[in-house]
Structure formats: C-alpha cells, structure tokens
C-alpha positions in Angstrom: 226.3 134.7 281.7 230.1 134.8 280.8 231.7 135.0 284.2 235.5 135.6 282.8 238.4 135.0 286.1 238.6 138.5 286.3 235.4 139.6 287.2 232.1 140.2 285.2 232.8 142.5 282.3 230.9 146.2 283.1 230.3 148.5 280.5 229.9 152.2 281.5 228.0 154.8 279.7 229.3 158.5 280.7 232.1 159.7 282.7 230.6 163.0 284.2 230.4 163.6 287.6 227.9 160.5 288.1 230.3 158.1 285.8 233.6 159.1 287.4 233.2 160.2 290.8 230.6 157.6 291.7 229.8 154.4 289.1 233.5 154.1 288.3 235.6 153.9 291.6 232.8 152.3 293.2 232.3 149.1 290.5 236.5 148.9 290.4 236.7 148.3 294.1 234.0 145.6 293.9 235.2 141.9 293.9 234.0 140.4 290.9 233.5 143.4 288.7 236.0 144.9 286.3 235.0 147.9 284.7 236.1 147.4 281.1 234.6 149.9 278.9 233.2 153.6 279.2 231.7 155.3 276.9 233.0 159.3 276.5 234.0 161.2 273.5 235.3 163.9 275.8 238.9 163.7 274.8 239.8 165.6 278.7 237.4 162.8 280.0 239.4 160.3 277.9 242.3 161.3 279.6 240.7 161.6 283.1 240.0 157.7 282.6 243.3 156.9 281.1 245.1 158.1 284.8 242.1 156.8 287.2 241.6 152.9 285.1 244.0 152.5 282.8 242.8 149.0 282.0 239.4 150.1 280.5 239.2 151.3 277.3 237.0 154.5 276.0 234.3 153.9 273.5 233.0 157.2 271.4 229.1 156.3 271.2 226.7 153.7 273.0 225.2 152.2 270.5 229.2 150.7 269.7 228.7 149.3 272.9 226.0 147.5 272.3 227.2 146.2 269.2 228.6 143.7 270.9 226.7 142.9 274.2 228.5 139.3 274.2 231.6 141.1 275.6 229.8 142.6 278.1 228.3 141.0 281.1 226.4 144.5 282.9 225.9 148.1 281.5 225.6 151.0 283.7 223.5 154.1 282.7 225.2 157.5 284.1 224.4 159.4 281.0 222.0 162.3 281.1 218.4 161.9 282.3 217.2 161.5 278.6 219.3 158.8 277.4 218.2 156.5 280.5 215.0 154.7 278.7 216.3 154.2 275.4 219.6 153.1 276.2 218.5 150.7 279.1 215.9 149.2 276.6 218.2 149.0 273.8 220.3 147.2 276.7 217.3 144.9 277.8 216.3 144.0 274.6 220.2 142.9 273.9 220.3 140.9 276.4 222.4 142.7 279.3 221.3 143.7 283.1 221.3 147.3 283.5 222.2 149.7 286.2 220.7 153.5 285.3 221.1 156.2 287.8 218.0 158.0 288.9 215.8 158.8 288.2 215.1 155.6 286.1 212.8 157.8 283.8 211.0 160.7 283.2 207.6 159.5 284.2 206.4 156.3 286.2 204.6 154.7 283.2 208.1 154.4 281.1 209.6 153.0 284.6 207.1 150.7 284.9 207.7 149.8 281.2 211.0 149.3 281.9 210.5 146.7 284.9 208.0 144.7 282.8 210.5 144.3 280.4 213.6 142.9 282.5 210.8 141.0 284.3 209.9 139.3 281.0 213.4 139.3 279.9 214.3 137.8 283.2 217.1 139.7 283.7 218.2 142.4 286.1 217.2 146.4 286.1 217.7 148.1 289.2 218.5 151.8 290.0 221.3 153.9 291.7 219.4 155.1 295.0 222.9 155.7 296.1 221.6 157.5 299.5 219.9 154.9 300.8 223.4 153.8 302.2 224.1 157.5 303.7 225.5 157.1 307.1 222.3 159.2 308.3 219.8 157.3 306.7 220.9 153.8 307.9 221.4 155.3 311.0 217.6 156.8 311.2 216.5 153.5 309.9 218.1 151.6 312.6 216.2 153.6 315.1 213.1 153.1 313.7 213.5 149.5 313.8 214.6 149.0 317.1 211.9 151.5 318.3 213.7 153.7 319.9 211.9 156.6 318.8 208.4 155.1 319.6 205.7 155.7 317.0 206.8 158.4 314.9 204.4 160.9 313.1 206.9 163.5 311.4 209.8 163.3 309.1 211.8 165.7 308.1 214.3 165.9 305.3 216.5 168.2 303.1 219.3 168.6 300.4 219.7 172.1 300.2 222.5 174.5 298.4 223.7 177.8 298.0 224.2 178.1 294.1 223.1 181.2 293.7 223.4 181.3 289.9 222.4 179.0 287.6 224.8 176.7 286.2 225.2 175.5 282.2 224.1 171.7 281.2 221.4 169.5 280.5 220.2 169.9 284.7 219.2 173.3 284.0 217.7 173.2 280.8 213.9 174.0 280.1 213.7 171.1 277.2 211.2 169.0 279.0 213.2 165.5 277.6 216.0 166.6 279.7 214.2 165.6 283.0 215.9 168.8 284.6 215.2 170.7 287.8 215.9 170.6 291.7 213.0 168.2 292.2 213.7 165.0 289.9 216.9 165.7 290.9 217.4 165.7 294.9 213.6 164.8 295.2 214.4 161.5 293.4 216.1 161.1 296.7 214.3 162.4 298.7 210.5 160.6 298.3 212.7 157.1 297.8 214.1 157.6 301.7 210.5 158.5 302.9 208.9 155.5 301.2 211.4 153.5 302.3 211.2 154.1 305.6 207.2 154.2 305.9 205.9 152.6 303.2 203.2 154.4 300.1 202.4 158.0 300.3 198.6 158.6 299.7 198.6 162.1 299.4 201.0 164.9 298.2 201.0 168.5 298.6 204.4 170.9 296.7 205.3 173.9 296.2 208.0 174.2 293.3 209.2 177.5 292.4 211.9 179.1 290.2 213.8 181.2 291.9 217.1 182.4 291.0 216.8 185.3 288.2 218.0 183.9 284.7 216.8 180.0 286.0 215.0 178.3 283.3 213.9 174.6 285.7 212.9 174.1 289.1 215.3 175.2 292.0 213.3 175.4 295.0 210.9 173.1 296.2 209.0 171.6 299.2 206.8 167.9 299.4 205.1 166.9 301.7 203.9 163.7 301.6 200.7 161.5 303.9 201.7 158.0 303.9 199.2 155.3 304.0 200.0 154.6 308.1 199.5 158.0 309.1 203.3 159.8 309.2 203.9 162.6 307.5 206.8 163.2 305.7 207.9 167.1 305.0 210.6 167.0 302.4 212.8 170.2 301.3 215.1 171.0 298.1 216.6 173.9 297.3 219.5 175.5 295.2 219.4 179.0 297.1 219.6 178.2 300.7 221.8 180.6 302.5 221.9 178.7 305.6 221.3 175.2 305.8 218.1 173.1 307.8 218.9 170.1 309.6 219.4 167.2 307.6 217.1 165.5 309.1 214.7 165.3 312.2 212.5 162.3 312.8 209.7 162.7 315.6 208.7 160.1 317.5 206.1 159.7 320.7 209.1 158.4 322.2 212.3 160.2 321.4 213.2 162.6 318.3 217.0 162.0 316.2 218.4 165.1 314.4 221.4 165.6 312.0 222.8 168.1 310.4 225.5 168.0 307.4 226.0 165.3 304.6 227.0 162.2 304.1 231.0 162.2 304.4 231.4 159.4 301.0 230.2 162.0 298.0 233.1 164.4 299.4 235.5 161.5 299.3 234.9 159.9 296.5 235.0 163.6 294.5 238.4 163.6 296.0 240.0 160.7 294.7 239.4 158.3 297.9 238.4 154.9 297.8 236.4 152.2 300.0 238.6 150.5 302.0 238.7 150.7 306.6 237.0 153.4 308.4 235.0 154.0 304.6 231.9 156.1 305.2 233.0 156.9 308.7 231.0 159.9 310.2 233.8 162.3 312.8 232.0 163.0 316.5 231.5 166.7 315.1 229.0 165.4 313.0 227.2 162.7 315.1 223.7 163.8 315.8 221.1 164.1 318.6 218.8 161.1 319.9 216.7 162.1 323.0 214.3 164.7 323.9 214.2 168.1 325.5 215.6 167.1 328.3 218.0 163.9 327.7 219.3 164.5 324.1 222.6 163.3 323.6 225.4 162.4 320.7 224.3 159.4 318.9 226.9 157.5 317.0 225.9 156.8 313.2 226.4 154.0 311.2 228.9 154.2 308.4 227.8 155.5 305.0 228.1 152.1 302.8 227.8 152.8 299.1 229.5 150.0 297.9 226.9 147.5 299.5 224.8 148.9 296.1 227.5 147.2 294.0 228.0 144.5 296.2 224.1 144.1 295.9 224.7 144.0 291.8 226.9 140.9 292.2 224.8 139.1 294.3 222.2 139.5 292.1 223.9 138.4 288.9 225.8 135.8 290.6 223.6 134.0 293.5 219.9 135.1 291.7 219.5 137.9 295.3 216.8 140.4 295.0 218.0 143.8 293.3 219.5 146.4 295.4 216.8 148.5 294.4 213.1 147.3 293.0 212.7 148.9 289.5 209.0 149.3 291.1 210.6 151.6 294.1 211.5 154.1 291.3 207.7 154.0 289.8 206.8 154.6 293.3 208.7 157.6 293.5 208.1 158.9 290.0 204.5 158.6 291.0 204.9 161.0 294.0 207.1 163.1 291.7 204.5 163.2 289.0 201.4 164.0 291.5 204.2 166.8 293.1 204.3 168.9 289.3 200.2 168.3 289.9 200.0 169.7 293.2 202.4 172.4 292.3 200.3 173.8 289.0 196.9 173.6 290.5 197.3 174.6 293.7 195.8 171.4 295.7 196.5 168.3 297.1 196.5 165.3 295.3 195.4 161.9 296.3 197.6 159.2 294.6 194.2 157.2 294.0 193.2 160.0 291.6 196.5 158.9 290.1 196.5 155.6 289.8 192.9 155.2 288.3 192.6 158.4 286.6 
C-alpha cells in the first residue's frame, strides 16, 4: 500500500448527509488519513465541500474514481443503499479496502459475498456501525462487563421520531433496490447493538407497519429478538412517535441502567463541530439511572467516541488490527433483519435455524 507523508489517500463516494456530516469530518480529523477525493455532481454539494476541505477535489461519477485506484489508498461507500454492493465490489476487485455505511447490503447472502471476497482478496471491508461508539452504548456495555447489573434478561432499545410526513429520496421509496424503510434503516442499528452485547439471536418476532398516510416503506416497527443465552432483546423504531421511550433500559437480577435522549456527537457533527477535548461528552442533564427502585442514582456515561471507527481503519491498514467492524457482524444483522420482513408477513416467529438451513 502507497503510504504518501500526508496520510493514506481516502476516496469518498457521496456527500449527503452520511458523506458530509459524518464520513468527511470524521476521516479529516484522523491522523494518517487525508480525504482526497469525493465523489458528488451536486454542484451546491460541490460548493459545500469546497468551504468544509478545500484540499480535496470533487469527482462527478464513481466509476472515475476507480479508474485509477493506484491514487487511492481506501474508498468509503456513503452513497445510497443500492450502490453499496456494486461499488464496494467494483472497489474489491480493484484492489482497494472499503468502508460502506450500513447496511452493507440488502440481504445477508450479498454481505456474506462481500466478506468472502475481501477475505480472498486479503484486504479490508468493514462497515460504519457508527453507534456502537454512542456514549450510551459504551456506557451499557461497561456495566455489563463489570457486572454490575447482575445477570440480565431484558434489553430494551429505541430510535424513535416525530416525522409526521413522509419525506422525498431514495429512504422512502417503495423500489425494493433502494433498501428503504424505518427498519434497515435504524434497525440496522439496532440488532447490531443487541448482538453485540449478547451474542446470536435464535429467534425473532416484528411487527412492521406503514403508518403515516401517503408512506410508501416501513416507518414503524418493533423486534424482538431471543438470543442464544437466554436475554431477550425488545427493540423499537419509529418515524411517528409523539413522545419519546427511553433510550434504553437494561434489566438485570442485580440492578437495572436507563437513559433517555441521543447521543450528543450526530448533533455536533450536523453543526459544524469537530473531535477534539470534551468530544462526545454527555452534560449531567442527560446522565442516566443505575440502581433499583429504591437506590437509583445518576450514573456518569462514557463519552460518545466515533472517531475510534476511523482510528480502527488505520490500524487496520497500517499495523494488520482486526476491522472495526466484522463484515460477518453485518450478515448477522441482515439475517435478523431478513427473518424480521418474515415474521412481519406471516404473522409468526421465526427460528433463525429455519433460516440458515432452509
């Protein structure tokens, strides 16, 4: 790999709200990676990245891009959902590690084709599961691994939104190639967090509804998940929530932890802020509750930490470190997601051995 002085050479493909609110400003304030191209015909988008990183330069189409991989040393994929398995094969097959935001695909078998091919490539394809470095999520993991919520047997979680009417774009179109809808979208999320924290899900039970009048995808959906040590994971999305759930609450034999709002980094990265001290800092008015009944009390999170994902990129390309995220975590997930549509339609629960062997 070229490793030029000025950092590795990363090559960004869209500058929507995934490109320049979150790829961009996080990959610029990485040591060791320079973002040098990004790919946008948008001549207001154009402009946008002229004033945020004036020293990369706009490229009309993809496939110019990958004209030339030599001058490229990673590509990110924050294009829409259908664009992620050609372009990160076309990227693969060229030669070049690959970041694609989730979901990686639209089902787990072109994932899983995906991760057999940078594994035979030997090169490195890992996805943007930027909320695994939410300050509530490192936080609830933390307590699980210390113990300090005993053995838990419920977990509870939810992005939820009052949108009341349906938007325009590729999210909330019915085209099935566009990989739209509330539940490949937050769920994508939210089944990586449960899995993460407790391991394969073996069976999965949804409701996904559309809701709003004039919606054409998903907007309103519920999982809930049986993992294979017995937790139960109860997992909410919604576009037409007039007053929010908590965040999260995580039951234990020992103690319970609940928190309510989001993650402070999305709103400061949307707002022109970048990593640097007090980054991802949670304020005391949105700490959340560790205790019981009787003894809860204000438990200090852990900083949000998004740019560990990049700094998880370099120390992969550079020092041969595991990817920041398996490929196989998002088959794992897609799996879930898939067997969700399943339980949905028909009305049943669905063992994930039916899906693996059917």
């Amino acid at each position: 790999m070229n490793t030029p002085s000025t950092g590795l050479r990363v090559g960004l493909v869209g500058y929507g709200l995934a490109g320049a609110a979150f790829h961009a400003p996080l990959i610029a304030t990485t040591p060791g990676l320079r973002l040098q191209s990004v790919v946008t015909a948008s001549p207001e988008r154009r402009e946008q990245l002229r004033r945020e990183h004036s020293q990369a330069r706009a490229v009309d189409t993809a496939e110019q891009l990958l004209a030339d991989p030599d001058a490229l040393d990673l590509l990110v994929i924050a294009s829409p959902n259908r664009t992620h398995v050609p372009l990160a094969r076309a990227a693969l097959e060229a030669g070049l590690p690959v970041v694609v935001d989730k979901p990686l695909a639209a089902t787990a078998a072109e994932a899983a084709s995906l991760a057999d091919l940078a594994r035979e490539r030997g090169l490195l394809l890992t996805v943007f599961q930027n909320r695994r470095w939410d300050a509530d999520f490192r936080t609830v993991r933390q307590l699980i691994d210390r113990g300090e919520l005993g053995a838990v047997h419920r977990y509870e979680s939810r992005f939820e939104r009052w949108r009341p009417q349906p938007g325009a774009g590729w999210r909330e179109s019915a085209d099935p190639a566009e990989v739209g809808g509330i539940l490949y979208d937050l769920g994508s999320h939210l089944v990586d967090q449960a899995l993460q924290l407790f391991g394969p899900a073996v069976r999965v039970h949804a409701e996904v509804d559309v809701r709003r009048p004039g919606a054409l995808v998903d907007d309103d959906a519920f999982v809930a998940l049986t993992h294979a040590n017995g937790v139960r994971s109860h997992l909410w999305m919604s576009a037409l929530t007039g007053q929010l759930g908590p965040r999260l609450r995580v039951l234990g034999d020992r103690s319970a932890y609940v928190s309510h709002g989001l993650d402070p980094q999305e709103d400061a990265l949307r707002a022109g802020r970048r990593p640097g001290p007090g980054w991802g800092e949670v304020p005391e008015s949105g700490w959340g509750l560790l205790g019981t009944l009787d003894e809860a009390r204000p438990h200090r999170p852990l900083p949000g930490d998004y740019p560990a994902f990049y700094a998880g990129v370099m120390a992969a390309l550079r020092d041969g470190a595991p990817a920041p995220v398996d490929p196989r975590d998002a088959v794992a997930a897609l799996t879930v997601l898939e067997a969700a549509v399943r339980s949905a339609a028909e009305g049943r629960t669905v063992a994930l051995a039916e899906e693996v062997h059917a």
